[in-house]
PyMOL Python script that loads the backbone (N, CA, C, O; Angstrom):
from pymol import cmd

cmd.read_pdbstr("""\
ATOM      1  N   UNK A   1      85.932  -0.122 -55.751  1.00  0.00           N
ATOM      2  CA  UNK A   1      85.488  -0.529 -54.438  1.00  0.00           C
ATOM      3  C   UNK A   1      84.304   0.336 -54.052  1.00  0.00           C
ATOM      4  O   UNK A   1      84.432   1.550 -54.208  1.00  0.00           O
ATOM      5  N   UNK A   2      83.065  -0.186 -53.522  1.00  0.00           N
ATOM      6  CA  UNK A   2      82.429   0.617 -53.113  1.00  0.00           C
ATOM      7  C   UNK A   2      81.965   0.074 -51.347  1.00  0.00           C
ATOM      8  O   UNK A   2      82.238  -0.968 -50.751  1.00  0.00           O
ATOM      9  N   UNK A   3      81.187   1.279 -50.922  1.00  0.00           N
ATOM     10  CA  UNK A   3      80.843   0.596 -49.321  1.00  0.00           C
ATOM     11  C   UNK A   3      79.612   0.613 -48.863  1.00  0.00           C
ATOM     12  O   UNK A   3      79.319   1.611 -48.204  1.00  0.00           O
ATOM     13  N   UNK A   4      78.721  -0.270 -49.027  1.00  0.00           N
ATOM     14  CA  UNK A   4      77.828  -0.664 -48.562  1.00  0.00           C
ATOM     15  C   UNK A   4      77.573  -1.054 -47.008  1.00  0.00           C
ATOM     16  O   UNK A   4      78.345  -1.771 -46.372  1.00  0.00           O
ATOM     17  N   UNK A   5      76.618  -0.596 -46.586  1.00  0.00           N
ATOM     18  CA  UNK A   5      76.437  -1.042 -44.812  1.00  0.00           C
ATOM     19  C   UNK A   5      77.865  -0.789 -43.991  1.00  0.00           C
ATOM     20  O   UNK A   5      77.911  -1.529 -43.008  1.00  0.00           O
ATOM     21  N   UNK A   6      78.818  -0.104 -44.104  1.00  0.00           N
ATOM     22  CA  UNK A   6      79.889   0.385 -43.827  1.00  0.00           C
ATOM     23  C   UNK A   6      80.985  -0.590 -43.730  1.00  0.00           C
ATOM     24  O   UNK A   6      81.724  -0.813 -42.772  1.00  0.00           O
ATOM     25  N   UNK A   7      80.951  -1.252 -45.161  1.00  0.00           N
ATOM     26  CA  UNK A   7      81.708  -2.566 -45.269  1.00  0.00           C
ATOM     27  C   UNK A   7      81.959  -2.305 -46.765  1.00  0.00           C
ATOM     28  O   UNK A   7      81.254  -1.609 -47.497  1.00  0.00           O
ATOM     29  N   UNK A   8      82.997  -2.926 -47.077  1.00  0.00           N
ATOM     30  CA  UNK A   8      83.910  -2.354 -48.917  1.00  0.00           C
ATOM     31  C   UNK A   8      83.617  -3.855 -49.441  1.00  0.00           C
ATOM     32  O   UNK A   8      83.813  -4.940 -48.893  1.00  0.00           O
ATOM     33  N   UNK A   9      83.124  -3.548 -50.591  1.00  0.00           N
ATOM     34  CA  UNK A   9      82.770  -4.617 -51.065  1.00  0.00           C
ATOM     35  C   UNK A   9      83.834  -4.096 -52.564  1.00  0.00           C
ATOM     36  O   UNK A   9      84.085  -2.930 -52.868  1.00  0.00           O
ATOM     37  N   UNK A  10      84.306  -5.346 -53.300  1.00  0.00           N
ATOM     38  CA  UNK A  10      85.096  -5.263 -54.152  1.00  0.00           C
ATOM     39  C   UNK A  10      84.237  -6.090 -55.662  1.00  0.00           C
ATOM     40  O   UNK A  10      84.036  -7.302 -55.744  1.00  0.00           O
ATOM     41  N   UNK A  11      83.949  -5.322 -56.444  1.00  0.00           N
ATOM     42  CA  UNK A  11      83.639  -6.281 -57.463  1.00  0.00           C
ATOM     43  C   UNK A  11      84.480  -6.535 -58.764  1.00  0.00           C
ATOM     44  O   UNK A  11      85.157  -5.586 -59.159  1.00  0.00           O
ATOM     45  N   UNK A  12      84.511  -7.606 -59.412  1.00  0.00           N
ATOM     46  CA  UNK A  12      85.493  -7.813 -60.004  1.00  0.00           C
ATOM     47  C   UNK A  12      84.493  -8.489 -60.989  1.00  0.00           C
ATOM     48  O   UNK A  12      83.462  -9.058 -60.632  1.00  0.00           O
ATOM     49  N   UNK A  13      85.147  -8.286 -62.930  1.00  0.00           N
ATOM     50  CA  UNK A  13      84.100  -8.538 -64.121  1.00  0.00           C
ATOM     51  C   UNK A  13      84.312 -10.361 -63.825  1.00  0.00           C
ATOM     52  O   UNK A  13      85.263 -11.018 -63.400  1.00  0.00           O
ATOM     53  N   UNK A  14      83.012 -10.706 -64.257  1.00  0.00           N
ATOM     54  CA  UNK A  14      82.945 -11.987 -64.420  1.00  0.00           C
ATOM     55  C   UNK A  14      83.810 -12.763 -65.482  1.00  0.00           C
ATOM     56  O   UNK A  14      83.663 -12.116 -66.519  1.00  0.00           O
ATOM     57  N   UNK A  15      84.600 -13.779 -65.723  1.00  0.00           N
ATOM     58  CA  UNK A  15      85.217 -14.898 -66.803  1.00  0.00           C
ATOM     59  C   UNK A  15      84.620 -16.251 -66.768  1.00  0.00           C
ATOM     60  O   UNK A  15      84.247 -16.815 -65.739  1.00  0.00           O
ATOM     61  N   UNK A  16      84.560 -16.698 -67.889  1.00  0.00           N
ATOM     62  CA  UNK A  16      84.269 -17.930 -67.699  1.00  0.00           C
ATOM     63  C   UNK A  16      85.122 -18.891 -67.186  1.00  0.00           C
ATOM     64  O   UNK A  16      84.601 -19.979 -66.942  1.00  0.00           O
ATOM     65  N   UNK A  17      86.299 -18.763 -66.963  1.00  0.00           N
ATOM     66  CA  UNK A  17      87.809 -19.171 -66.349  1.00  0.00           C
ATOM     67  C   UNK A  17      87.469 -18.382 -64.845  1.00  0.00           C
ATOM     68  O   UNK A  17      88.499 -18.190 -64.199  1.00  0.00           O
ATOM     69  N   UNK A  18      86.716 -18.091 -64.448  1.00  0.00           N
ATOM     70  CA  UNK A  18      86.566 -17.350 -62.922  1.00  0.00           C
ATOM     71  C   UNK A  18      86.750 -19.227 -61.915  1.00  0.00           C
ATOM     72  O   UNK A  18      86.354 -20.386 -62.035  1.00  0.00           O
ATOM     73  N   UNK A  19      87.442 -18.546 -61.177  1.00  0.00           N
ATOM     74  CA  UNK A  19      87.789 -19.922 -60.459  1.00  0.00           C
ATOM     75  C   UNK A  19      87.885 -19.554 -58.701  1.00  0.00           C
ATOM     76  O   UNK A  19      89.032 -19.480 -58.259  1.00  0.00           O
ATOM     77  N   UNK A  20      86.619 -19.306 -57.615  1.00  0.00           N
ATOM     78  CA  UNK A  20      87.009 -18.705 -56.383  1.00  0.00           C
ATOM     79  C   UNK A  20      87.813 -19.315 -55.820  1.00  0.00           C
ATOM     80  O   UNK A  20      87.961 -18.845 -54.692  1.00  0.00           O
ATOM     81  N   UNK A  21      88.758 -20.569 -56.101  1.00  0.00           N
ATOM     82  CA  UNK A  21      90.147 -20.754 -55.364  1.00  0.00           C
ATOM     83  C   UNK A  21      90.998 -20.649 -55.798  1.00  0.00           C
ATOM     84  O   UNK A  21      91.943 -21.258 -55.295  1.00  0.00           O
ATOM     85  N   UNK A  22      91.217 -19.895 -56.897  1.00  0.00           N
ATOM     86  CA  UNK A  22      92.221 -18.912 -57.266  1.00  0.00           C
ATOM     87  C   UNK A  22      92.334 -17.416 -57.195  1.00  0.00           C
ATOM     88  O   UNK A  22      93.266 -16.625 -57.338  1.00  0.00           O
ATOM     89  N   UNK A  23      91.006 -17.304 -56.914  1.00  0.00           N
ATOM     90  CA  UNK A  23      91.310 -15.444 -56.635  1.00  0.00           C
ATOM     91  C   UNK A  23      91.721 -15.154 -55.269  1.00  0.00           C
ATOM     92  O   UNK A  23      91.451 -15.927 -54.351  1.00  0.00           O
ATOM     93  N   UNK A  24      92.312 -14.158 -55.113  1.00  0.00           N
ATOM     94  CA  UNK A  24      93.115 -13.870 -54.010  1.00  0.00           C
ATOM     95  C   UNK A  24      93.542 -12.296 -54.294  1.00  0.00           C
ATOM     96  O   UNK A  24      94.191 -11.864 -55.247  1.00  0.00           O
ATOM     97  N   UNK A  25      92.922 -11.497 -53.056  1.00  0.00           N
ATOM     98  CA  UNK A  25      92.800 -10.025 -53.439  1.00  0.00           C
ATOM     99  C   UNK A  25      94.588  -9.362 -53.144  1.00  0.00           C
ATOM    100  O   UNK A  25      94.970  -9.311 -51.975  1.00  0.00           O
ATOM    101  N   UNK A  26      95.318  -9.012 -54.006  1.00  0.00           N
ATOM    102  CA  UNK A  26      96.363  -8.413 -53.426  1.00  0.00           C
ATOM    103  C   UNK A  26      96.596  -7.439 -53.471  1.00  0.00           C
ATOM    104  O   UNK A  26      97.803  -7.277 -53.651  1.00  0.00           O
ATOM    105  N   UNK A  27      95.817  -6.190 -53.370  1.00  0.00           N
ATOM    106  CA  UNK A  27      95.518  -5.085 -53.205  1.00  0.00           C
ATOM    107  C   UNK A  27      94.184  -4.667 -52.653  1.00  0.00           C
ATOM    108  O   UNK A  27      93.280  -5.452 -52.938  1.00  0.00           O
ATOM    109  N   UNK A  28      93.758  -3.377 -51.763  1.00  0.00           N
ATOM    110  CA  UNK A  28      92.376  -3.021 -51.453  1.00  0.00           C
ATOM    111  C   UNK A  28      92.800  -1.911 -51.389  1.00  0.00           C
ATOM    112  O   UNK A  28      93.736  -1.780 -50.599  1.00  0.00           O
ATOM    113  N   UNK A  29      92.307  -0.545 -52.207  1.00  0.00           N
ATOM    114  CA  UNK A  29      92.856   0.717 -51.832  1.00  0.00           C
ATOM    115  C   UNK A  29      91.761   0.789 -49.976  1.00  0.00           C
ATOM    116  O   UNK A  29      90.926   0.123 -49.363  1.00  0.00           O
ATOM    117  N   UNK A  30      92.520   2.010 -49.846  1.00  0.00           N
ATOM    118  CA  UNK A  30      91.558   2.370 -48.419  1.00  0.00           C
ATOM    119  C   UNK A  30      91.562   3.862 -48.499  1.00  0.00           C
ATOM    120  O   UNK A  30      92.562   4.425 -48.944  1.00  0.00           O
ATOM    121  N   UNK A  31      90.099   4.824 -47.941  1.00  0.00           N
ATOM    122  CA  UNK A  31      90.449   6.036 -47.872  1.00  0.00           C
ATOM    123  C   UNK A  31      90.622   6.384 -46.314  1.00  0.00           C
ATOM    124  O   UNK A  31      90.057   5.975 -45.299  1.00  0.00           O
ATOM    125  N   UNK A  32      91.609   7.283 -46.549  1.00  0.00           N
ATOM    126  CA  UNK A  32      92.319   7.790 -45.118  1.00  0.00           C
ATOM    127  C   UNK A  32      91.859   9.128 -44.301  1.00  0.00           C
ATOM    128  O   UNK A  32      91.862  10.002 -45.168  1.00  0.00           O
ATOM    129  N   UNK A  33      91.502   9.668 -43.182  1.00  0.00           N
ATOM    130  CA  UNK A  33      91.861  10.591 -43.229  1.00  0.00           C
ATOM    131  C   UNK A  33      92.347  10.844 -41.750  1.00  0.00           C
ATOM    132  O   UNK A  33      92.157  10.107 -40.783  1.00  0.00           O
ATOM    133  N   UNK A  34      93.095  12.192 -41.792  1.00  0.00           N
ATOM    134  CA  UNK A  34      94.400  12.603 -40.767  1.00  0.00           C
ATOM    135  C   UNK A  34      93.636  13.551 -39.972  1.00  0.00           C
ATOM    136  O   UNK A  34      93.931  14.738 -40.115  1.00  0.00           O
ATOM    137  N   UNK A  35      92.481  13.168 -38.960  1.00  0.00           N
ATOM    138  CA  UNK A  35      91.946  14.350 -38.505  1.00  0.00           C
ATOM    139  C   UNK A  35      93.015  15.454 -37.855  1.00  0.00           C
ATOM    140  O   UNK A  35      94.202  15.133 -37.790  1.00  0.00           O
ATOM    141  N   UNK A  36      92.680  16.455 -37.488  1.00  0.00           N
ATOM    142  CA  UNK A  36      93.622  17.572 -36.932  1.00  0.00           C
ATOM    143  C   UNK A  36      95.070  17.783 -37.299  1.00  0.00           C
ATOM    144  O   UNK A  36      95.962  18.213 -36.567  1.00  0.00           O
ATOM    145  N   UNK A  37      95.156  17.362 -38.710  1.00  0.00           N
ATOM    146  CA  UNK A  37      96.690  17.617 -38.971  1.00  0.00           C
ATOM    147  C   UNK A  37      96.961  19.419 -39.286  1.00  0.00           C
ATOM    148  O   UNK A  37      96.148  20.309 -39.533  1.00  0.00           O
ATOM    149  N   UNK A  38      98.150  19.440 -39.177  1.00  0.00           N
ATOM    150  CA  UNK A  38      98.360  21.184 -39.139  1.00  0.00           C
ATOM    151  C   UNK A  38      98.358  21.472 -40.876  1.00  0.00           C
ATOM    152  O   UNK A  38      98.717  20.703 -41.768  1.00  0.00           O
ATOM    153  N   UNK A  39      97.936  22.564 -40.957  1.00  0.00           N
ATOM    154  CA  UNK A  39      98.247  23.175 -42.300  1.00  0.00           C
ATOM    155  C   UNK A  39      99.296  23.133 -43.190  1.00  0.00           C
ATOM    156  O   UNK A  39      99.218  23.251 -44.413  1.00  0.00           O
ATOM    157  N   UNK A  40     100.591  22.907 -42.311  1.00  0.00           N
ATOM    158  CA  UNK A  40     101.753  22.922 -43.024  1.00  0.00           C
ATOM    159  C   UNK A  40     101.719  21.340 -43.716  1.00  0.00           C
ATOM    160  O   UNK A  40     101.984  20.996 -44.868  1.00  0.00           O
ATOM    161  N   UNK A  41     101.449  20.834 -42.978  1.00  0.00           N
ATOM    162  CA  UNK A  41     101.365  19.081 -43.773  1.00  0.00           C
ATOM    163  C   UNK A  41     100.468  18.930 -44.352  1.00  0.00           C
ATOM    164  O   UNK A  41      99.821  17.923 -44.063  1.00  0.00           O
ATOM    165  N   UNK A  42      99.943  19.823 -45.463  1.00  0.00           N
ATOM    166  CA  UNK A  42      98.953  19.618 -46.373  1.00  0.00           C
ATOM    167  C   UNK A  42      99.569  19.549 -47.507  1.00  0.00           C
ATOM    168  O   UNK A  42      98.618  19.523 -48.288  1.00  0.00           O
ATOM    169  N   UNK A  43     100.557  19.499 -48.166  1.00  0.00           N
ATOM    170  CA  UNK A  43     101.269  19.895 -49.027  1.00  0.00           C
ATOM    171  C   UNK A  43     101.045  18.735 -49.865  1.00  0.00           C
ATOM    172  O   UNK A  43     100.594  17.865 -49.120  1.00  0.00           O
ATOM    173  N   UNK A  44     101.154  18.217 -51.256  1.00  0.00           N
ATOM    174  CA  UNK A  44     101.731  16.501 -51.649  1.00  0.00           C
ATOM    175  C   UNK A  44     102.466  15.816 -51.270  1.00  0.00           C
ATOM    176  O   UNK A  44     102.151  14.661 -50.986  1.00  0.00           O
ATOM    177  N   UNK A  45     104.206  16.464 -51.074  1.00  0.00           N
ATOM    178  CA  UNK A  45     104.633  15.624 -50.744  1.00  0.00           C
ATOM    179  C   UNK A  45     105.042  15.255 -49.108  1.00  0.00           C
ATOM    180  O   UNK A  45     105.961  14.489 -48.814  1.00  0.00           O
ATOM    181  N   UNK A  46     104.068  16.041 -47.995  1.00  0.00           N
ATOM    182  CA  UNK A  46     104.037  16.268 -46.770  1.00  0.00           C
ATOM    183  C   UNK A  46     103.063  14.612 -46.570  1.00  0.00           C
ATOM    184  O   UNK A  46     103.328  13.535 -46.035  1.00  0.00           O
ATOM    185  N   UNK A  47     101.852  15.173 -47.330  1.00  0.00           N
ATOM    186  CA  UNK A  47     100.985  13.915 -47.468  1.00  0.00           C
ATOM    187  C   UNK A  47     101.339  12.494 -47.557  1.00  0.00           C
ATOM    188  O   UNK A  47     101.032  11.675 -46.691  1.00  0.00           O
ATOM    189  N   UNK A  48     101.948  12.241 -48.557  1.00  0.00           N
ATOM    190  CA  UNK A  48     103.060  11.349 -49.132  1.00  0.00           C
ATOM    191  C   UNK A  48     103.202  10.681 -48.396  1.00  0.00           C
ATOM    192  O   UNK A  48     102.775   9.542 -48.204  1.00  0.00           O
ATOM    193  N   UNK A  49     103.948  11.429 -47.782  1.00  0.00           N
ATOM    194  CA  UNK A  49     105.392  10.837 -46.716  1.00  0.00           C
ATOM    195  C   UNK A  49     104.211  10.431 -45.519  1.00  0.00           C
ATOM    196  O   UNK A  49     104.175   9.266 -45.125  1.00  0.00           O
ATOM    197  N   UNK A  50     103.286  11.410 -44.985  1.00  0.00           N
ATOM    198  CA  UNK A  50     102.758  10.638 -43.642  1.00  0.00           C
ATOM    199  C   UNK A  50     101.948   9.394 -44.334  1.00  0.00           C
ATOM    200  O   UNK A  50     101.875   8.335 -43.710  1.00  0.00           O
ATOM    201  N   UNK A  51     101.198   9.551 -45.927  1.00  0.00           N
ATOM    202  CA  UNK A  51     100.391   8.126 -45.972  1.00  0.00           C
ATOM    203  C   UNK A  51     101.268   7.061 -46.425  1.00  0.00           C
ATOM    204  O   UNK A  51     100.792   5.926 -46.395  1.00  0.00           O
ATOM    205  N   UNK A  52     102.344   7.198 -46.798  1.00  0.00           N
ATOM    206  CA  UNK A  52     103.469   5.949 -46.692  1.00  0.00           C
ATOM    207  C   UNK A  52     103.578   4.830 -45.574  1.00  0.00           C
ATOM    208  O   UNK A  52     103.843   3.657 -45.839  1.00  0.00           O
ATOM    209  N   UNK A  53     103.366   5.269 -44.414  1.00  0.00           N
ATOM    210  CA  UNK A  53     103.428   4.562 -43.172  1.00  0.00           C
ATOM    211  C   UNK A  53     102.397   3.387 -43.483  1.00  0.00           C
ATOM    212  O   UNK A  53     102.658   2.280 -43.011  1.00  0.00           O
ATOM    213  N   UNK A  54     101.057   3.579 -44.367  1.00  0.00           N
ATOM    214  CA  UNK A  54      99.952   2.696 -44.270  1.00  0.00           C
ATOM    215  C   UNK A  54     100.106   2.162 -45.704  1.00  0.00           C
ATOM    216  O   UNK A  54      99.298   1.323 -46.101  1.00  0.00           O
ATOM    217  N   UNK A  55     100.844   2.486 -46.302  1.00  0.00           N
ATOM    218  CA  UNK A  55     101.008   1.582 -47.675  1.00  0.00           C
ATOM    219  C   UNK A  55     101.192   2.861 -48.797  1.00  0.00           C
ATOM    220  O   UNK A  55     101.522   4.009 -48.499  1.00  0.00           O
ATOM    221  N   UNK A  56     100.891   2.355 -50.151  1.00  0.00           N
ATOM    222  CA  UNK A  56     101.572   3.425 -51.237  1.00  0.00           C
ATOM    223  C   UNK A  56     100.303   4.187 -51.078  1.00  0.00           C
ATOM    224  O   UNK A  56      99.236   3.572 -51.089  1.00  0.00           O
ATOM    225  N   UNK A  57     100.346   5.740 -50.903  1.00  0.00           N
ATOM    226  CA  UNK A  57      99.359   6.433 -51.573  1.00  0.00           C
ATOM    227  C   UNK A  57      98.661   6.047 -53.020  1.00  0.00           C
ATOM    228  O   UNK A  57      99.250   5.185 -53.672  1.00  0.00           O
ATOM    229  N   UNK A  58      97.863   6.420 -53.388  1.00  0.00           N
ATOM    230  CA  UNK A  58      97.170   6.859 -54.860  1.00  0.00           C
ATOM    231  C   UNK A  58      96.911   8.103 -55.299  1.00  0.00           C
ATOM    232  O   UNK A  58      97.444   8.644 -56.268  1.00  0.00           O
ATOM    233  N   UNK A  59      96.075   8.569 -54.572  1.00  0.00           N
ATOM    234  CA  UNK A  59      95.577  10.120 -54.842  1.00  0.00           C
ATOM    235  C   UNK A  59      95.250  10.900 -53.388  1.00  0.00           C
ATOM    236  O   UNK A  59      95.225  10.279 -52.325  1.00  0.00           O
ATOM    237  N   UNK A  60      95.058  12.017 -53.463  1.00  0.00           N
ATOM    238  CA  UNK A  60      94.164  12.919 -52.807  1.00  0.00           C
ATOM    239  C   UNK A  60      92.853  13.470 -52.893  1.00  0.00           C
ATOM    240  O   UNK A  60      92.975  13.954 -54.018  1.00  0.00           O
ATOM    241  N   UNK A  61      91.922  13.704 -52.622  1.00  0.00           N
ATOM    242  CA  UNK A  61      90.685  13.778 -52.865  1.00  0.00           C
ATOM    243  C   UNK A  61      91.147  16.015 -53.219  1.00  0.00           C
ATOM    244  O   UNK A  61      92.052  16.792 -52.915  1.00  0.00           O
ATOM    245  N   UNK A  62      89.958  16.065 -53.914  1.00  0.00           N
ATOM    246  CA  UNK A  62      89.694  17.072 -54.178  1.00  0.00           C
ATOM    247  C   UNK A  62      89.136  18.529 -53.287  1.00  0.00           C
ATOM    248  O   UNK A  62      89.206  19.678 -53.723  1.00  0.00           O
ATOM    249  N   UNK A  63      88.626  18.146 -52.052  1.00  0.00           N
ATOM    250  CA  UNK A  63      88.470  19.181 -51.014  1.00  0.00           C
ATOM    251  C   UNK A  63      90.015  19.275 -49.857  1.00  0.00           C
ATOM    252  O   UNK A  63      90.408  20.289 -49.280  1.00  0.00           O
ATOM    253  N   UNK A  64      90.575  18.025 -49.804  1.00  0.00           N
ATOM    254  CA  UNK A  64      92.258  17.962 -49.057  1.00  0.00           C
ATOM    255  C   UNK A  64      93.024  19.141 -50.268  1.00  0.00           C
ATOM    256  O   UNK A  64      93.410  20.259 -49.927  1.00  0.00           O
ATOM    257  N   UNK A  65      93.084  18.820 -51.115  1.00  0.00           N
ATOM    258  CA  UNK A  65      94.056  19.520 -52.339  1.00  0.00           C
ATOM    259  C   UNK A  65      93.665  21.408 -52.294  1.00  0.00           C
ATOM    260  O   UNK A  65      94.436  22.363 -52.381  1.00  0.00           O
ATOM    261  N   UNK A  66      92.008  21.357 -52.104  1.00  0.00           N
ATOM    262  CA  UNK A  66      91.839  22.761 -52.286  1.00  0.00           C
ATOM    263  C   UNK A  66      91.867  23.537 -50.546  1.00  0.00           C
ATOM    264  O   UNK A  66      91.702  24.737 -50.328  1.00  0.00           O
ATOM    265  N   UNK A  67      92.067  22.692 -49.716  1.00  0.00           N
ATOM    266  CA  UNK A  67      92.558  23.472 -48.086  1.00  0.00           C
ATOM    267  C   UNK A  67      90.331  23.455 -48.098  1.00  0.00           C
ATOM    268  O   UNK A  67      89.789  24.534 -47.860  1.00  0.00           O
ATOM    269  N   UNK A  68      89.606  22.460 -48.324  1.00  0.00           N
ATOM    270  CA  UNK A  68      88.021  23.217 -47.929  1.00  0.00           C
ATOM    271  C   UNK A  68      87.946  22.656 -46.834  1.00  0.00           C
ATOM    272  O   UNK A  68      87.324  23.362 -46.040  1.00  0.00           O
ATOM    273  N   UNK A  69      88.401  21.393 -46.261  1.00  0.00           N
ATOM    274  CA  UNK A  69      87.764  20.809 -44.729  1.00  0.00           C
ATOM    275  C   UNK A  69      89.143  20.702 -44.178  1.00  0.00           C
ATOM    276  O   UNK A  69      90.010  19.853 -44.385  1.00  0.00           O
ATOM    277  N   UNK A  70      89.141  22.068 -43.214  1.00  0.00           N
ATOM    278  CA  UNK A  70      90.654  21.945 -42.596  1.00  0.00           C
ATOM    279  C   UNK A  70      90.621  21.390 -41.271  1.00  0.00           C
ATOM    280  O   UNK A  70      91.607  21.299 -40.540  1.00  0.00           O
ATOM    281  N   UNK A  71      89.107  20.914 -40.898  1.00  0.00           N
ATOM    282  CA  UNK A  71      89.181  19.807 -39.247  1.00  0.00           C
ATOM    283  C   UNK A  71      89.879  18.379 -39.653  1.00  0.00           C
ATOM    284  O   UNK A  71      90.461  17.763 -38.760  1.00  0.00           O
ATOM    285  N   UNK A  72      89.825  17.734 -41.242  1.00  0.00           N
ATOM    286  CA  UNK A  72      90.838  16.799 -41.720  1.00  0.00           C
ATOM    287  C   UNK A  72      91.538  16.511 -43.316  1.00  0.00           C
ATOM    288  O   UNK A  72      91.072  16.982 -44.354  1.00  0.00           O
ATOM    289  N   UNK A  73      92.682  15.684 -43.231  1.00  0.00           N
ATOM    290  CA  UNK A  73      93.006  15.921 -44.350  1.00  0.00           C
ATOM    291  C   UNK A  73      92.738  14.524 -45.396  1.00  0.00           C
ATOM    292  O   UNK A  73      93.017  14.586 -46.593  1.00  0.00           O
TER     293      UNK A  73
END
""", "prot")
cmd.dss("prot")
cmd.show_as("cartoon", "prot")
cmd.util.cbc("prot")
cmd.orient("prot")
């Protein structure tokens, strides 16, 4: 997924069987973030549990994991 003009555009490889009334997106990851959460809920499975509410996690980004931008997570 990438975001252009502050809109997610999804691209997907071309088939010659490509048929646009059969595709139908059933997944869109989204990135999140938790401004002002406390330190103690930085943890994985603190994370987890609050990004559960919005669907399955995937990952964490790499500045959340190392504590570098603690205004969000």
């Amino acid at each position: 997924m990438y975001i252009i003009n502050y809109k997610p555009v999804i691209l997907k490889q071309w088939t010659t069987s490509f048929n646009f009334e059969y595709e139908v997106l059933k997944v869109i990851p989204q990135w999140v973030r938790f401004p002002n959460l406390p330190l103690n809920c930085w943890g994985p499975k603190s994370l987890s549990r609050i990004s559960t509410i919005l669907g399955k996690p995937i990952c964490t980004d790499e500045c959340t994991t190392n504590l570098e931008h603690i205004s969000y997570a």
